[in-house]
FIDO-658411 format. One record per residue (C-alpha): residue number from 1; x, y, z. Coordinates in pm, whole numbers, plus 32768, in hexadecimal, padded with zeros to 4 digits. Example, Ala and Ser with C-alpha at 12.3 -4.5 7.8 and 13.67 -1.06 7.14 Angstrom:
<sites>
{i: 1; c1: 84CE; c2: 7E3E; c3: 830C}
{i: 2; c1: 8557; c2: 7F96; c3: 82CA}
</sites>
This chain:
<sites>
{i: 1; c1: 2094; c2: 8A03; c3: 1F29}
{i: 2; c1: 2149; c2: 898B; c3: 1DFA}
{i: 3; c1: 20C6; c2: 8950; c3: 1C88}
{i: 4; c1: 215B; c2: 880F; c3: 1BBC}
{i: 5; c1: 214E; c2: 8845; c3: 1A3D}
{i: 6; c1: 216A; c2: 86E5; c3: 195D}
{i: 7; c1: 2186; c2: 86BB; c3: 17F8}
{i: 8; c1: 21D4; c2: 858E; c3: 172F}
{i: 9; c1: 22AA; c2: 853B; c3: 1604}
{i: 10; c1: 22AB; c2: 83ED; c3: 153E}
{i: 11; c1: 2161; c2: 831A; c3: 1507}
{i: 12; c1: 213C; c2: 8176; c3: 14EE}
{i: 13; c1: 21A5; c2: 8161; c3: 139B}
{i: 14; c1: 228A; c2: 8016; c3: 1376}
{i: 15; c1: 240A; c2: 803B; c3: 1361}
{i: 16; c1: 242F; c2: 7FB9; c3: 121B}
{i: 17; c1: 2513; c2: 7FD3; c3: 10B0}
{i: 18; c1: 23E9; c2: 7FC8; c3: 101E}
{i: 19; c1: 236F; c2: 811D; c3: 10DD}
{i: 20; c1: 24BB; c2: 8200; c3: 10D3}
{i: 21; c1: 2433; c2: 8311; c3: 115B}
{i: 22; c1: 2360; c2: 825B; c3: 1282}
{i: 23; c1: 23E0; c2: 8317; c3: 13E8}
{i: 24; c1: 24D6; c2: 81FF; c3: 1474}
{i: 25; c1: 244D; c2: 8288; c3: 15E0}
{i: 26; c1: 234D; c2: 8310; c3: 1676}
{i: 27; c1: 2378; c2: 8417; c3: 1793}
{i: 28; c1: 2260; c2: 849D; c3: 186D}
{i: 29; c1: 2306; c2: 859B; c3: 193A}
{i: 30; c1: 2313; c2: 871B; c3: 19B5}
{i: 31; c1: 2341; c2: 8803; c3: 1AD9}
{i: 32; c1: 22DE; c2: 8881; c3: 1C14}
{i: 33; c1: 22E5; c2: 89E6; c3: 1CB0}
{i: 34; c1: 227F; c2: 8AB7; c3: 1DD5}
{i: 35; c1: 2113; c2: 8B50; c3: 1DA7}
{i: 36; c1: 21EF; c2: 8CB0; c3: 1E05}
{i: 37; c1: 22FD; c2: 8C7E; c3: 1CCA}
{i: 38; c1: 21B3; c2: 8C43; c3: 1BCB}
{i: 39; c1: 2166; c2: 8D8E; c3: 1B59}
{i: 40; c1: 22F6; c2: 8DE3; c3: 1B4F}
{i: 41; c1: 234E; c2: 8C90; c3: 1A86}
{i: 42; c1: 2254; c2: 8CCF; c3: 19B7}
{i: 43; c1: 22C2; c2: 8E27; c3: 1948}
{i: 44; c1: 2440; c2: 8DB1; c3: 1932}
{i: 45; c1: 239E; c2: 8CBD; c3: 1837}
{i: 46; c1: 230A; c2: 8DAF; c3: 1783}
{i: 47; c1: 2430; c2: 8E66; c3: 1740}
{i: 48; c1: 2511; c2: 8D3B; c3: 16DB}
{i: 49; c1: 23DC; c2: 8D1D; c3: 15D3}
{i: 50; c1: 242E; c2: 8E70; c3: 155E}
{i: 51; c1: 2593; c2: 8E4E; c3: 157D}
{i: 52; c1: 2565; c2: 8D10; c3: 147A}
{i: 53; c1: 242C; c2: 8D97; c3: 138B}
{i: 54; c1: 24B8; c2: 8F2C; c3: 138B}
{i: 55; c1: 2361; c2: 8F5F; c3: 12C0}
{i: 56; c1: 22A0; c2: 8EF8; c3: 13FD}
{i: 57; c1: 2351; c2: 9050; c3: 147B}
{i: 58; c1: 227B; c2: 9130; c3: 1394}
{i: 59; c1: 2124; c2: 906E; c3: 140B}
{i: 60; c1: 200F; c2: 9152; c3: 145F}
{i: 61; c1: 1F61; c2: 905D; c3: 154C}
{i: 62; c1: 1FF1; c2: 8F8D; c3: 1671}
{i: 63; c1: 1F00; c2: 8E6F; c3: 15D6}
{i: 64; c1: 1FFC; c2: 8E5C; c3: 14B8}
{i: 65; c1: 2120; c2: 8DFD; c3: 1583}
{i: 66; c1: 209C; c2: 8D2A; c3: 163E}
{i: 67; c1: 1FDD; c2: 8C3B; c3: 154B}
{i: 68; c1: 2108; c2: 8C2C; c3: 146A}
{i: 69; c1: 21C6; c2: 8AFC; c3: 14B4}
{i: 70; c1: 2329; c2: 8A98; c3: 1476}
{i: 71; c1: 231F; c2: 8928; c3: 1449}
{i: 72; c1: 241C; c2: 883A; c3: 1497}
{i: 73; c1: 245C; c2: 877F; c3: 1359}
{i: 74; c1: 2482; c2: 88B0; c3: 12D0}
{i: 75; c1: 25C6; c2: 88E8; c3: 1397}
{i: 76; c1: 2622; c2: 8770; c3: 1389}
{i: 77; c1: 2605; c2: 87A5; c3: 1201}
{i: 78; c1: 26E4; c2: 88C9; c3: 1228}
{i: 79; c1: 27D4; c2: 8809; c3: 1300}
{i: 80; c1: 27D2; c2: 86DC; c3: 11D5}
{i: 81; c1: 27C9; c2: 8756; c3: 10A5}
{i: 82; c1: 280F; c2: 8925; c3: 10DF}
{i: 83; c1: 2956; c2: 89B7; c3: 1098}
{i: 84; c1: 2A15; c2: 8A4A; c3: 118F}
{i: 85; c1: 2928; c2: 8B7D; c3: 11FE}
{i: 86; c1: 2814; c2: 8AA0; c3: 11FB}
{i: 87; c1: 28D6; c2: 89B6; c3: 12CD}
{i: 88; c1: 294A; c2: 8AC3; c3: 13C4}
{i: 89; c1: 27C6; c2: 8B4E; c3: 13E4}
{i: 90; c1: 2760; c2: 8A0D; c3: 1443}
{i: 91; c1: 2856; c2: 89C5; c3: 155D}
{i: 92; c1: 2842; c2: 8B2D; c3: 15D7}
{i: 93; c1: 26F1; c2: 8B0D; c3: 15DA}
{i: 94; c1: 26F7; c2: 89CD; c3: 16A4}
{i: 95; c1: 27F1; c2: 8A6A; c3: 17B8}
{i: 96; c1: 26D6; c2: 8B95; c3: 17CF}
{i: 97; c1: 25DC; c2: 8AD2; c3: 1844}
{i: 98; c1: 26CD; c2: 8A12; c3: 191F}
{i: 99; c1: 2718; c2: 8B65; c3: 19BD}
{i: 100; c1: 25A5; c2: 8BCA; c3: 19FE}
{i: 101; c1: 257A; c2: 8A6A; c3: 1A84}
{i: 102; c1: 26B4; c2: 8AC1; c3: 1B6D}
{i: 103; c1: 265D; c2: 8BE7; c3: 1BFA}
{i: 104; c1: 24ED; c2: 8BCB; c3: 1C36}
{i: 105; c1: 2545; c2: 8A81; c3: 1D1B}
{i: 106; c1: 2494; c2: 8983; c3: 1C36}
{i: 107; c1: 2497; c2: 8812; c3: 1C7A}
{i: 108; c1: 24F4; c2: 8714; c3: 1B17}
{i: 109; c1: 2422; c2: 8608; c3: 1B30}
{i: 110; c1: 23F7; c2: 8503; c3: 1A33}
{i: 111; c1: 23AB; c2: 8364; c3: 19EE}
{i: 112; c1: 246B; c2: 8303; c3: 189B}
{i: 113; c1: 2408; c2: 81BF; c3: 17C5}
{i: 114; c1: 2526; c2: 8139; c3: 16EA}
{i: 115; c1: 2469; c2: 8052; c3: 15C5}
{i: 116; c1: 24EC; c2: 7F00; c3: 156C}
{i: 117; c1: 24F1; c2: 7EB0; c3: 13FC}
{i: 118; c1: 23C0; c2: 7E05; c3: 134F}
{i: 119; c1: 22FD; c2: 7DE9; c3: 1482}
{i: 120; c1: 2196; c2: 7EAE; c3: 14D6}
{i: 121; c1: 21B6; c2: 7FA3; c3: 15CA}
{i: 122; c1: 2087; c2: 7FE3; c3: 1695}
{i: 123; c1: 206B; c2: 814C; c3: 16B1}
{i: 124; c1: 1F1D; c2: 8114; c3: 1747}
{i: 125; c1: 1FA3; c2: 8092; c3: 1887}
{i: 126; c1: 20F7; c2: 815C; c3: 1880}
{i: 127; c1: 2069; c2: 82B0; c3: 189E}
{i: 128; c1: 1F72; c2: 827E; c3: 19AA}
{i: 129; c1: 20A4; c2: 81C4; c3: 1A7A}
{i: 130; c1: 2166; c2: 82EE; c3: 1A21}
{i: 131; c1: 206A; c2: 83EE; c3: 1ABB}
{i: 132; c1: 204E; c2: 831F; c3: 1BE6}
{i: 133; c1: 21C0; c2: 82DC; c3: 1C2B}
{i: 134; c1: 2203; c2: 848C; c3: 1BE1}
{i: 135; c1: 20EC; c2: 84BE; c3: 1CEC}
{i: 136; c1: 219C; c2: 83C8; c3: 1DD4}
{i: 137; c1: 22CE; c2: 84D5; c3: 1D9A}
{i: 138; c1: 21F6; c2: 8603; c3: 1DAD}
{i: 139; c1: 215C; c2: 857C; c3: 1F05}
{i: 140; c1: 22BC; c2: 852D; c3: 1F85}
{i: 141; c1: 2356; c2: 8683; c3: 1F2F}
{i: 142; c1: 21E9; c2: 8714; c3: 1FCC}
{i: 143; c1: 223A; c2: 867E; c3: 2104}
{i: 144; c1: 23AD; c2: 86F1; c3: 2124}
{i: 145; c1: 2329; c2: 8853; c3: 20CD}
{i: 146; c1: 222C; c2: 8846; c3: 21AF}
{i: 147; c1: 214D; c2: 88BC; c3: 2060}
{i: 148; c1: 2011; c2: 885C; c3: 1FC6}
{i: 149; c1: 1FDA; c2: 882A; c3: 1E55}
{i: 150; c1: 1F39; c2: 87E5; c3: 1D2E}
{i: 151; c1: 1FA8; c2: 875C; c3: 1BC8}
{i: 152; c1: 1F4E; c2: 87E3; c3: 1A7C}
{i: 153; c1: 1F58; c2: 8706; c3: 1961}
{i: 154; c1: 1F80; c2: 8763; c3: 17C2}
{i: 155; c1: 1E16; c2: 8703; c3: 1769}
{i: 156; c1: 1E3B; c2: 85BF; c3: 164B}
{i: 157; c1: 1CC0; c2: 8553; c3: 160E}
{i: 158; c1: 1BB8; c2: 84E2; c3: 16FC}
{i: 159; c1: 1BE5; c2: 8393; c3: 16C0}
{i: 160; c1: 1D53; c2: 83E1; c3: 170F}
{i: 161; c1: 1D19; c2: 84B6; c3: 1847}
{i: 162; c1: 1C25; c2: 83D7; c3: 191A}
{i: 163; c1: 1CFC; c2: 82D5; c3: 198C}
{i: 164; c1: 1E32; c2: 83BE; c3: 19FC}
{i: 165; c1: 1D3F; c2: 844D; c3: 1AC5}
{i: 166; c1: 1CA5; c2: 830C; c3: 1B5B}
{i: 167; c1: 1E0D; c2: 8276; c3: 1BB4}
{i: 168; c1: 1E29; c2: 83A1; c3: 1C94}
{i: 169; c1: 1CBC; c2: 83B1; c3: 1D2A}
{i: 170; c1: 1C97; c2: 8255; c3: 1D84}
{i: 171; c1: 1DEB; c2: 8292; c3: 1E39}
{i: 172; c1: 1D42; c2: 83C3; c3: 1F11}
{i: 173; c1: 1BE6; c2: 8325; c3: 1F62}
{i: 174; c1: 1C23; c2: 8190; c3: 1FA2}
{i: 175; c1: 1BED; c2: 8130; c3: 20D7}
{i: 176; c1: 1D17; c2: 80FD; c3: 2148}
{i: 177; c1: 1D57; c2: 8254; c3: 215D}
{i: 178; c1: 1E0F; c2: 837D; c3: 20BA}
{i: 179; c1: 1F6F; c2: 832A; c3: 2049}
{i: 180; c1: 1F91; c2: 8468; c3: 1F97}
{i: 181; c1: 1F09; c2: 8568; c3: 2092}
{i: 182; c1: 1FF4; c2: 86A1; c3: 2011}
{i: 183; c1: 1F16; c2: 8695; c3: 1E82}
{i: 184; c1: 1DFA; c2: 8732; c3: 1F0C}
{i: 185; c1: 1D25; c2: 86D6; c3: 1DAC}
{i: 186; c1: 1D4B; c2: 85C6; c3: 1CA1}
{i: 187; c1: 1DF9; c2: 864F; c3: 1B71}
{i: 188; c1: 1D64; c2: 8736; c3: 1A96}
{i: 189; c1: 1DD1; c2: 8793; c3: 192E}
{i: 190; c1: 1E21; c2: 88D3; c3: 1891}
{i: 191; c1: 1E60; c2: 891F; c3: 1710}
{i: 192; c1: 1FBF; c2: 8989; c3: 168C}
{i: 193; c1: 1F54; c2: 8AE0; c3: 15E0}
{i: 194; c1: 1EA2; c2: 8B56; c3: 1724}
{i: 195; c1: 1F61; c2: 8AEC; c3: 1837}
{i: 196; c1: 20C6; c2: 8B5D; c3: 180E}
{i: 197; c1: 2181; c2: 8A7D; c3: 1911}
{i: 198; c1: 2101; c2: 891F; c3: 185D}
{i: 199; c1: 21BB; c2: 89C4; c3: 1712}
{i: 200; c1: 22ED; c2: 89CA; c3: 1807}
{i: 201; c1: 22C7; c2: 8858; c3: 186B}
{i: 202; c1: 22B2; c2: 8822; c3: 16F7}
{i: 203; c1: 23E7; c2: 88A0; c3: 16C6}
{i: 204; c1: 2490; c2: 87E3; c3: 17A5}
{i: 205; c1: 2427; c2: 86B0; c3: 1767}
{i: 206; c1: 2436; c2: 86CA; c3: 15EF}
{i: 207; c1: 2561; c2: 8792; c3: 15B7}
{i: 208; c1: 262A; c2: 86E3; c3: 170C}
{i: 209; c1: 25C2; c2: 85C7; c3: 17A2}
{i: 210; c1: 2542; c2: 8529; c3: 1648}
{i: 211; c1: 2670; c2: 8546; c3: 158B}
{i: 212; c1: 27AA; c2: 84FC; c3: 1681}
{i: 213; c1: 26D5; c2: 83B5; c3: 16D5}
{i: 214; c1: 26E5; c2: 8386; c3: 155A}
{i: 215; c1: 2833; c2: 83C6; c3: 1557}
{i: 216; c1: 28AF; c2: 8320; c3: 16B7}
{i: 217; c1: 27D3; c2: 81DB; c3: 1691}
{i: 218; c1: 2797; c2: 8194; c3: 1514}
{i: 219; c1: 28ED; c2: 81F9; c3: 1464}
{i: 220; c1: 294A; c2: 80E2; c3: 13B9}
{i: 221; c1: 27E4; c2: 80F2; c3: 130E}
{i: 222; c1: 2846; c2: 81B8; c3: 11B6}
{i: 223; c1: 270E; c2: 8164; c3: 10D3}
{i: 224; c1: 263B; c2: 8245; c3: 11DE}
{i: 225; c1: 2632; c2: 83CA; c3: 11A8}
{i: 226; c1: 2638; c2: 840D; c3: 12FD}
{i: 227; c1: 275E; c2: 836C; c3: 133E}
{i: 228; c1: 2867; c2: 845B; c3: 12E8}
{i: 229; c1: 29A2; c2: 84A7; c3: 137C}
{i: 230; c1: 2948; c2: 8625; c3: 1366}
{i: 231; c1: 2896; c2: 85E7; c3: 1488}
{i: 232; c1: 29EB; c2: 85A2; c3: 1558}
{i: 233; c1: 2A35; c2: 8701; c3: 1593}
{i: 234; c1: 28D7; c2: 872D; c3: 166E}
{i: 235; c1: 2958; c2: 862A; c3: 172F}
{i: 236; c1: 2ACC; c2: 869D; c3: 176C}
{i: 237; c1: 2A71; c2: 8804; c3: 17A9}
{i: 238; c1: 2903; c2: 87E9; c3: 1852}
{i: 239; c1: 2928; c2: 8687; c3: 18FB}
{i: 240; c1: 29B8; c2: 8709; c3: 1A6A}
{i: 241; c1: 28BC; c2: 884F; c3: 1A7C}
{i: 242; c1: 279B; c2: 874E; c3: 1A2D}
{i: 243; c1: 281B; c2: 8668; c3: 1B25}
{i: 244; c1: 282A; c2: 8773; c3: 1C66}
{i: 245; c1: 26DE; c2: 87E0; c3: 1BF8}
{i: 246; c1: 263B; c2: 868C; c3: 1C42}
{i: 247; c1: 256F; c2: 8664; c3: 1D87}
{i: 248; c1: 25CC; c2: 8517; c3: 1E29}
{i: 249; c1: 257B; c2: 8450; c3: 1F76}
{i: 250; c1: 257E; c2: 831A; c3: 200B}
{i: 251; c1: 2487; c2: 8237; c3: 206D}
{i: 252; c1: 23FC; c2: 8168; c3: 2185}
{i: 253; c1: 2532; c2: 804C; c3: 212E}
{i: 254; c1: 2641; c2: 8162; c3: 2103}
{i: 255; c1: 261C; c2: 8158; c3: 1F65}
{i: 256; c1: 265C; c2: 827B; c3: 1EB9}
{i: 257; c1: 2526; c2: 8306; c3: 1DDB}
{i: 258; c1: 2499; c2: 83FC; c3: 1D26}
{i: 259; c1: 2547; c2: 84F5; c3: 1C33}
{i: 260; c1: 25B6; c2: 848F; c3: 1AE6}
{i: 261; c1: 2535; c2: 831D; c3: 1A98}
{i: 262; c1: 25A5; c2: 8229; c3: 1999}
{i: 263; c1: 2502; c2: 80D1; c3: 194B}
{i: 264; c1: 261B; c2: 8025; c3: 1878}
{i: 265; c1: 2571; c2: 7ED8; c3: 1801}
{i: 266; c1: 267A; c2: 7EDA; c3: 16BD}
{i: 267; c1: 277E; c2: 7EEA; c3: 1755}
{i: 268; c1: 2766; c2: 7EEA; c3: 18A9}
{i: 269; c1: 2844; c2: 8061; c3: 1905}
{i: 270; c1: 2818; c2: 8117; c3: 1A3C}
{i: 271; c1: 277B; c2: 8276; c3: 1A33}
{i: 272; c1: 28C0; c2: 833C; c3: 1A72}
{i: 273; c1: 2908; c2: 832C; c3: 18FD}
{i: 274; c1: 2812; c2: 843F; c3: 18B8}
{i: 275; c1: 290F; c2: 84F0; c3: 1971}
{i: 276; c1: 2A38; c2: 84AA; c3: 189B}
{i: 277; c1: 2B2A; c2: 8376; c3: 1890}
{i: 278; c1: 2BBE; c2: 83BE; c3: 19E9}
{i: 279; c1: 2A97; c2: 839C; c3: 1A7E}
{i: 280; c1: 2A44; c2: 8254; c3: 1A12}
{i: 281; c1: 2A25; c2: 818D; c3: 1B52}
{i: 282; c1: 29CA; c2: 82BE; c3: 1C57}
{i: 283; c1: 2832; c2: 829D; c3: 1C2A}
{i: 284; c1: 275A; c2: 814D; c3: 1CA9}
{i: 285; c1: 2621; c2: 80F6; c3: 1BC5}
{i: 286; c1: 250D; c2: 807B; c3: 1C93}
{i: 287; c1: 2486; c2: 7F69; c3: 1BF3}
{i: 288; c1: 235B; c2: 7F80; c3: 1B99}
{i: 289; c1: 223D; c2: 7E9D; c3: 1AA4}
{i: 290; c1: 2158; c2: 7F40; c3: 19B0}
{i: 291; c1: 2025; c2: 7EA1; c3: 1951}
{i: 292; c1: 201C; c2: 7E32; c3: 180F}
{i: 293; c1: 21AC; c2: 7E5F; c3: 1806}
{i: 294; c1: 227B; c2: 7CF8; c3: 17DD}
{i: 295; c1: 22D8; c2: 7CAB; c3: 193B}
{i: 296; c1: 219B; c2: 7D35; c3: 19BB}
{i: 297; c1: 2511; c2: 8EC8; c3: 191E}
{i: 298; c1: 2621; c2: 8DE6; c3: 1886}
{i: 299; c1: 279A; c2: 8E63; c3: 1880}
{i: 300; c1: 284C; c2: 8EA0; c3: 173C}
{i: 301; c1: 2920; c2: 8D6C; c3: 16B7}
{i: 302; c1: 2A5C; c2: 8D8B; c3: 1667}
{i: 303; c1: 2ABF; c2: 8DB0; c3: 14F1}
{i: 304; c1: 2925; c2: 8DFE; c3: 14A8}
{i: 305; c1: 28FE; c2: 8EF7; c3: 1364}
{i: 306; c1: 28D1; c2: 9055; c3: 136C}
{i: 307; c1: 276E; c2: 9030; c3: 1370}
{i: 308; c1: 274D; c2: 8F94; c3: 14A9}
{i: 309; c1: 272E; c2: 8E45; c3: 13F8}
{i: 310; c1: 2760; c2: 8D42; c3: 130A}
{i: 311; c1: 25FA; c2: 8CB0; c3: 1275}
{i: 312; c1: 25AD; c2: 8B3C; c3: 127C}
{i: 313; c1: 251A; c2: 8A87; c3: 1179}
{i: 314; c1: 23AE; c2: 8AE2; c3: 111D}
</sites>
């Protein structure tokens, strides 16, 4: 059995001057694992939290640790506007979690919306596409596996929820039959501060995926905060790990899926640049029409203070 943990980052604001600090994308993204790597993962995740907060190491209750969070604009803050330890935190921090992710045979699995300027974007039909196209991904890397499954989403608000979990329902019980057979349940959702592995996803997708597609897609927008070339070095150093940590397949037609996907209605890129410039033209997009839409225990890191850690912004 595996587990798939998803998180978001970005929301349907409008890329506009007017709105400087509106996300330029939206990413709805996370990971997989093996039900047998859970308990493991999530104890390797508890000790990059202590590695990172060193008060969390005097906490007299597991509770603590786990309901404090280490949020990802906090580190992309670090990586924009921290000196040079709180630069170095953040990027040792991100090649932590990389490493957990590594060794505890997690799957990257992501869909990532790059905004065009001045128009609406329909969050309201992106996300529920989103879920369904990840569970098309989960299914597929169920079937390889020979696995069963079942996703666990960061709980939003009711309203929110319902229709992520309807896109994926409908798909189980139409008549037509089951096309995803491996998700043996519709998604359910979880809360951040009491299920550990969704504060993983988080991380992830807010302090990884979210900004190199800033950076790789939207660089030439300067009156956005987001879009800052402090991002580049997330891209440079984390861009190949990120890339062999994707699960992809191909379909019925011989088109390669799954993984890491970028919808590019600005400027039209391929996906491969969230994996650095020389990967520009390795990944296919499936195309793909949105309703609403136009068209449609951690190791040590090297050089890490005596105390086991540098903090991150509060």
């Amino acid at each position: 059995m595996h587990l798939c943990y998803i998180d978001e980052a970005g929301n349907g604001q409008t890329l506009d001057p007017a709105r400087p600090d509106a996300p330029p994308v939206l990413v709805v993204g996370g990971f997989t694992v093996p039900r047998n790597h859970i308990k493991s993962l999530t104890w390797a995740f508890l000790d990059v939290k202590k590695h990172y907060r060193p008060q969390l190491r005097n906490a007299e209750q597991l509770s603590e640790v786990i309901q404090h969070e280490i949020k990802g604009a906090d580190v992309r803050k670090n990586l924009r506007a921290g000196n040079h330890s709180w630069r170095r935190a953040a990027m040792e921090l991100v090649a932590s979690l990389l490493d957990i992710l590594e060794t505890h045979e997690t799957r990257v699995l992501a869909r990532v919306w790059i905004k065009e300027e001045g128009l609406a974007f329909d969050e309201s039909g992106v996300y529920p596409a989103s879920i369904a196209a990840l569970n098309e991904t989960f299914q597929a890397q169920l079937a390889h596996e020979h696995s069963r499954g079942i996703m666990v989403l960061d709980s939003r608000t009711k309203v929110k929820n319902a229709p992520n979990v309807h896109c994926v329902t409908t798909r189980k019980y139409r008549a037509g039959g089951d096309s995803l057979r491996g998700v043996i349940e519709s998604p359910v959702f979880g809360h951040s501060d009491t299920h550990t592995l969704l504060q993983l996803a988080d991380l992830l997708v807010s302090s990884l995926l979210f900004p190199i597609a800033c950076h790789a897609y939207l660089g030439d927008v300067t009156w956005n905060v987001h879009c800052d070339d402090a991002y580049r070095p997330l891209r440079e150093q984390f861009g190949a790990r990120l890339k062999k940590l994707q699960f992809r397949y191909q379909d019925p037609v011989g088109k390669w899926r799954g993984g890491i996907v970028v919808s590019d209605r600005r400027t039209q890129q391929s996906s491969g640049l969230m994996f650095g410039p020389s990967h520009a033209k390795t990944v296919a997009v499936p195309a793909t029409v949105i309703p609403g839409q136009p068209g449609a225990p951690a190791p040590e890191r090297p050089g890490a203070a005596p105390d086991g850690g540098l903090p991150l912004l509060p």
